[in-house]
C-alpha positions in Angstrom: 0.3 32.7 13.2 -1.6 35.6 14.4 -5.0 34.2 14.1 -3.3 31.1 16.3 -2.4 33.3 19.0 -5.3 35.7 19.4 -7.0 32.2 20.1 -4.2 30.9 22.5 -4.8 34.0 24.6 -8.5 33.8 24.7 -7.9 30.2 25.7 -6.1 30.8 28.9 -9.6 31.7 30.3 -10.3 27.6 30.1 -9.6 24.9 32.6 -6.7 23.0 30.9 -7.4 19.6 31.8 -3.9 17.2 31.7 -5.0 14.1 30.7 -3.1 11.3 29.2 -4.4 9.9 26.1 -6.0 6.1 26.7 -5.4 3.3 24.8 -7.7 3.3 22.3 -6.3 6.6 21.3 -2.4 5.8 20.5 -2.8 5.4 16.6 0.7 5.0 15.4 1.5 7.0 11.4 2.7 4.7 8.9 5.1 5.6 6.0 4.2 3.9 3.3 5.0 4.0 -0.7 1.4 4.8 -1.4 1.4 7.8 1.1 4.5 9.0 -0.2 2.9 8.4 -3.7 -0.4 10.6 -3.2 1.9 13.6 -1.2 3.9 13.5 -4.7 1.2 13.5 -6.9 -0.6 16.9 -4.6 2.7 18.5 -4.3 2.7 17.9 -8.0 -0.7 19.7 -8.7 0.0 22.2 -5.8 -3.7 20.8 -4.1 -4.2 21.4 -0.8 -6.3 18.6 1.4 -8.0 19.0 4.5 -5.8 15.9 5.7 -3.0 18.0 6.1 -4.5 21.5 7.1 -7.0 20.0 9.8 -3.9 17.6 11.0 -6.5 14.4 10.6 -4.9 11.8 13.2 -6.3 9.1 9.5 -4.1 11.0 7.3 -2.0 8.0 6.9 -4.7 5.9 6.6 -6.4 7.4 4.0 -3.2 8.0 2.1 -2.2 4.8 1.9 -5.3 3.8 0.4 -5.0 6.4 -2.1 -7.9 8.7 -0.7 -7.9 12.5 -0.1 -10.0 15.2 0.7 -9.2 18.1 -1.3 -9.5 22.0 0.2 -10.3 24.3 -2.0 -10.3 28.1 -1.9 -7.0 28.5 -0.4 -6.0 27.2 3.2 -6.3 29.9 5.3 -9.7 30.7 6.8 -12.0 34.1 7.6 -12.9 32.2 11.2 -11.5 31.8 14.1 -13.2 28.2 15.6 -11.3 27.3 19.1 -11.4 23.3 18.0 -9.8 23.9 14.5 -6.0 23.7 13.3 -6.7 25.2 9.9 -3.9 28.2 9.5 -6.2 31.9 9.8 -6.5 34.5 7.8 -4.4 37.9 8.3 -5.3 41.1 6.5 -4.7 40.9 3.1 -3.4 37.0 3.2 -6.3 35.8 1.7 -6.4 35.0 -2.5 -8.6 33.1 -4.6 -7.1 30.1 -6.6 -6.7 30.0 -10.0 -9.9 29.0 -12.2 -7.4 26.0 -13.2 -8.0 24.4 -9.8 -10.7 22.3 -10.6 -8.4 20.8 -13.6 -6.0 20.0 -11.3 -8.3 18.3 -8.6 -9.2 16.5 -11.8 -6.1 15.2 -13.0 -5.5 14.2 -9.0 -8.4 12.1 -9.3 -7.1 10.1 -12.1 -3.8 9.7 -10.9 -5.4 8.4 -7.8 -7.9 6.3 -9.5 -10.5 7.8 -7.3 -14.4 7.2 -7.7 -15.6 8.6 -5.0 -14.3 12.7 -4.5 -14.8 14.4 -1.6 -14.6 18.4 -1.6 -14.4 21.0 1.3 -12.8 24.2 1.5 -11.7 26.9 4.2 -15.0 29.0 5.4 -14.3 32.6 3.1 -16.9 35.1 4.5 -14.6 37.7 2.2 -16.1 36.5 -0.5 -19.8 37.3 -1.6 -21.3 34.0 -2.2 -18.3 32.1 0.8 -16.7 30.8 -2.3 -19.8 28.3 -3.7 -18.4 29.3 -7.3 -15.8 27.6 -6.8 -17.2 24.0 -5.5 -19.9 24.4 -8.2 -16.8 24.9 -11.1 -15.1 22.0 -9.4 -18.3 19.7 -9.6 -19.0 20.6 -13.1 -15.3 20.2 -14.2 -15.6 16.5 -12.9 -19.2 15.8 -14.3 -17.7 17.1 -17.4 -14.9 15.0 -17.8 -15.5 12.1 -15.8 -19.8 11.8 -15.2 -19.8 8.1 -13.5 -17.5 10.0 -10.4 -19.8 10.1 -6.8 -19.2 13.6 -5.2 -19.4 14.8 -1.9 -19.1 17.9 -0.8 -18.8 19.4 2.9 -19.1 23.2 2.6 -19.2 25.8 5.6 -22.4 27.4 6.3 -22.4 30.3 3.7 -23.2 32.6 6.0 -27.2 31.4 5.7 -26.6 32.8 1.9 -29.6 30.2 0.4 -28.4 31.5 -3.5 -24.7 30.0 -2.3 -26.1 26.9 -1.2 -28.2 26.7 -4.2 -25.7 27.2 -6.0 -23.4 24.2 -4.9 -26.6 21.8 -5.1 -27.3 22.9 -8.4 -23.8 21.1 -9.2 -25.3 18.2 -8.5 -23.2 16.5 -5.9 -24.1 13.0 -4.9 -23.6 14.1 -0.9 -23.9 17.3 0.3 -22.3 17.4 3.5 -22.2 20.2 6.5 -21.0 19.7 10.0 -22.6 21.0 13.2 -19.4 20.2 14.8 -20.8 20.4 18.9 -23.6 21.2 20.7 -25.2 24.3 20.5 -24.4 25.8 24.0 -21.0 25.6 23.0 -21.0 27.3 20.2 -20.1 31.1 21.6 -17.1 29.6 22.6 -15.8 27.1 20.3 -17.3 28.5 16.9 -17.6 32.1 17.1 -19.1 33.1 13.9 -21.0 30.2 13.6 -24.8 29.8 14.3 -26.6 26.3 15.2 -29.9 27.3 13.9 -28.3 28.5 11.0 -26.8 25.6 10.3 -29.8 23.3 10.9 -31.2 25.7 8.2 -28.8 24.9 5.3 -29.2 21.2 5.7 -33.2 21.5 5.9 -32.9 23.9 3.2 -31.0 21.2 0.7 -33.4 18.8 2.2 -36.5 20.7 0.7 -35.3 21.7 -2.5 -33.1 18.9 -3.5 -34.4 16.1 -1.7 -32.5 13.6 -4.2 -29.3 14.3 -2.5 -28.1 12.9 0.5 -27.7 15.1 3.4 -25.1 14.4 5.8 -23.2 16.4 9.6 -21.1 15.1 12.0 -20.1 16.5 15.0 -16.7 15.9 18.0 -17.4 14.3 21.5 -14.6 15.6 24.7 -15.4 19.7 24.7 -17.8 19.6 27.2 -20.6 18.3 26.2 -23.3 16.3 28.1 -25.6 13.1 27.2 -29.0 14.7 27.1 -27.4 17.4 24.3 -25.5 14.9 22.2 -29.0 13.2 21.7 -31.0 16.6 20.9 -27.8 17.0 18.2 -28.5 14.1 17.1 -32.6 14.1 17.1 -31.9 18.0 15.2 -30.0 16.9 12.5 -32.6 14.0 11.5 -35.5 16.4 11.8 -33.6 19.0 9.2 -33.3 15.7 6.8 -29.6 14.4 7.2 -29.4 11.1 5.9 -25.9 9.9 7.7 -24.2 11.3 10.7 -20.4 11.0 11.7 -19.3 11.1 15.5 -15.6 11.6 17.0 -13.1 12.2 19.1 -12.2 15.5 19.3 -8.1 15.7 19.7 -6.4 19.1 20.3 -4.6 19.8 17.4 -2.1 22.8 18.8 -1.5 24.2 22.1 -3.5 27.3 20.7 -6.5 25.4 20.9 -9.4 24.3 23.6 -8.0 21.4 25.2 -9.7 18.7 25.4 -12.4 18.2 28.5 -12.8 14.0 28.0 -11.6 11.4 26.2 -14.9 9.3 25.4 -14.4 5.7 25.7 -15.4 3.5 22.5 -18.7 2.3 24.7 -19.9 5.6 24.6 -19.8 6.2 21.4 -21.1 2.9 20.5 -24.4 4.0 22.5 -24.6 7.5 20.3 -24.4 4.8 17.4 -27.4 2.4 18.7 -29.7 6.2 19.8 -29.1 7.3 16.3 -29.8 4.5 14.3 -33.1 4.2 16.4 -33.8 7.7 15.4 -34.0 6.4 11.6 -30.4 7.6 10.3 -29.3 5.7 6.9 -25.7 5.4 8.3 -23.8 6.3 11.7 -20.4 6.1 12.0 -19.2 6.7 15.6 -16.3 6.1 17.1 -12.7 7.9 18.8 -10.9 8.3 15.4 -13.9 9.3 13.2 -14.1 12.5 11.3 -16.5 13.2 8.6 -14.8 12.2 5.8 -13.2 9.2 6.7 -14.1 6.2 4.6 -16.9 8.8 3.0 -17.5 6.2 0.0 -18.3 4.0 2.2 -20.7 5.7 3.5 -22.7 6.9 0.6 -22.8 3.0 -0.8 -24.5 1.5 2.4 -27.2 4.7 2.1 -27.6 3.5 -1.6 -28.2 0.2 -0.7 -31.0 1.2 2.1 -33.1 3.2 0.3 
């Protein structure tokens, strides 16, 4: 894994902190009929999920509840971000899918009785538009077939490319989600190739234009990060429109990535909850074993019900 290594080396630059995981963190994986049931059924339809690429400690979780989220676009990615697990690109590794992918996200979605779809892909800045054909074909494929489906999708930032962003709200999806994953004076170091303003400006963008979706980021806790910034994340995102915000724990995935500077006890995060929700958020869901997809149709029902 090239990609892995180039970041493993850069890496040895950081103060490697050895700290033992607490309690609240030792989340045991289940094996379960239904988890072996959904891994048949993707294996099946050759359907990649973020689940398994990002190493999400819920996998099991979510699996056994019959609940996915599926990657698109491949599952290697054009960035190189210090927190992430996702496999990276190598010269000449990287191929678009088949246009029969979204007909095979389908038929994974009714053999997993799902209502609620969630969509991401790998970031592809090889691509002209970063790839928002293909959640657009993919939204459209399920509309088509099945129009009473919720969809959420969490796309990268398109390099600020407003026609790509455009083009995956013009889909239609119920959610349109996008992660500003840490603080902004992080960002040089943990996403290079990423911008914060930039991605303040997709989500205000969606915001303006297609104000009947909901907007929604989340972002990891333990990479450095103080108080005072967490809450100007936090006061950012509502002021570019986000209707929902999702707060975690982030866990080192691979020995190739940033380790992890603190491991935020539940308290903490519980305060982040209380700030935002005095801010004016719809939903806030904050805790250790968060991400941004987990229980995401849960989510989107409780900002129904609020508006």
């Amino acid at each position: 894994m090239e990609g892995n290594n180039i970041l493993m080396e850069k890496n040895k630059n950081i103060e490697i902190k050895n700290l033992r995981k607490p309690s609240w963190l030792l989340k045991g994986i289940e094996h379960t009929e239904e988890k072996n049931e959904v891994n048949r059924i993707l294996k099946k339809l050759d359907l990649n999920t973020v689940c398994k690429s990002a190493r999400c400690p819920n996998l099991s979780d979510c699996f056994h509840h019959k609940r996915a989220t599926f990657l698109i676009l491949g599952d290697r990615c054009t960035r190189k971000c210090a927190f992430c697990s996702m496999e990276k690109a190598k010269p000449g590794g990287l191929v678009s899918p088949g246009k029969d992918e979204p007909e095979r996200i389908f038929r994974a979605v009714k053999a997993l009785g799902l209502e609620y779809v969630v969509i991401t892909s790998v970031t592809r800045d090889d691509l002209s538009d970063g790839g928002a054909w293909a959640f657009a074909l993919t939204i459209n494929k399920l509309r088509e077939i099945r129009p009473d489906v919720q969809i959420e999708v969490l796309t990268p930032d398109f390099q600020g490319n407003e026609l790509a962003v455009a083009a995956v709200a013009q889909a239609g999806p119920d959610v349109y989600n996008h992660n500003i994953e840490t603080v902004p004076r992080l960002y040089e170091k943990i996403r290079p190739g990423a911008d914060y303003k930039r991605s303040l400006d997709l989500l205000a963008y969606v915001n303006k234009n297609y104000s009947e979706i909901f907007l929604k980021s989340g972002f990891m806790l333990g990479m450095g990060e103080t108080k005072d910034e967490v809450l100007k994340v936090l006061y950012d995102l509502k002021e570019s429109g986000c209707s929902a915000v999702t707060v975690g724990q982030y866990l080192r995935p691979g020995h190739w990535n940033i380790p992890v500077q603190e491991y935020v006890p539940p308290g903490t995060f519980k305060y982040y909850e209380q700030e935002a929700k005095k801010i004016g958020f719809l939903y806030v869901a904050s805790g250790p074993y968060v991400r941004s997809s987990y229980m995401a149709h849960e989510v989107y029902h409780e900002m129904v019900k609020k508006i």
